[in-house]
C-alpha positions as CSV (number, residue, x, y, z in Angstrom):
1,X,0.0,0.0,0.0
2,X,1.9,3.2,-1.4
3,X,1.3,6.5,1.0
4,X,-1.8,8.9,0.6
5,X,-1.1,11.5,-1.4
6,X,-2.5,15.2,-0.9
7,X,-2.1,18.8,-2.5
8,X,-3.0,21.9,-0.8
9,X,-5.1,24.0,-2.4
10,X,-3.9,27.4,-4.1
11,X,-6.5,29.6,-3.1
12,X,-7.2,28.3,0.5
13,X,-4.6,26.0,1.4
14,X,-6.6,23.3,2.7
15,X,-5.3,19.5,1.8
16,X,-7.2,17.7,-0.6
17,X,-6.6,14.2,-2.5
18,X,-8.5,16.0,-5.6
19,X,-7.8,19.2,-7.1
20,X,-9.1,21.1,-10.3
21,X,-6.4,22.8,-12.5
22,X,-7.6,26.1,-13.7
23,X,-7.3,29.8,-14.8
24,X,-9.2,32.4,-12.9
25,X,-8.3,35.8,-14.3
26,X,-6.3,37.8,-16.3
27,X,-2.7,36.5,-15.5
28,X,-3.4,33.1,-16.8
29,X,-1.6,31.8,-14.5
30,X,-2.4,28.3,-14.0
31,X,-3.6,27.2,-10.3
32,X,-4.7,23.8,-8.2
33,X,-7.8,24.5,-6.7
34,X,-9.8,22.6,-4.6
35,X,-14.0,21.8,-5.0
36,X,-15.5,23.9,-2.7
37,X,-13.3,27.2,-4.5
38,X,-13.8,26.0,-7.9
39,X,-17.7,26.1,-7.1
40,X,-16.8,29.6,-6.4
41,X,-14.5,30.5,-9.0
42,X,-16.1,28.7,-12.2
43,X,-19.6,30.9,-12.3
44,X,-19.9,33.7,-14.2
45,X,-16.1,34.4,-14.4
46,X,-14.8,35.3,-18.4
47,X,-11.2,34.3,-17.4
48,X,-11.9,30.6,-16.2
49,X,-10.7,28.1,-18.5
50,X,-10.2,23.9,-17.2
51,X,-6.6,22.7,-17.5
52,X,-7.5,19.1,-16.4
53,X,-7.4,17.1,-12.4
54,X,-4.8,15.7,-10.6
55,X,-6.1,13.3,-8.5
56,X,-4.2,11.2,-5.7
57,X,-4.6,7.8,-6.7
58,X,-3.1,7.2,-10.5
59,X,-4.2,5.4,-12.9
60,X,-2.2,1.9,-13.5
């Protein structure tokens, strides 16, 4: 059994085992955000664009 692997969020640092890659405004600057702040940041706002999940278990 291999170790549990976690990311912290960009926006508010809280460790998750799945996180959203996204753009959120004008710097595209890419970020890992968790659900509950992608929720926030994916209505309504011109900039977002997807960029894909990283999730803690891979694939084999």
């Amino acid at each position: 059994m291999g170790r549990v692997r976690q990311k912290e969020c960009d926006r508010c640092h809280i460790l998750s085992k799945v996180l959203y890659r996204v753009q959120l405004d004008s710097s595209q600057q890419w970020w890992f955000i968790c659900l509950q702040c992608w929720q926030q940041v994916s209505d309504n706002n011109p900039y977002y664009v997807y960029g894909g999940t990283w999730k803690a278990r891979k694939r084999r």
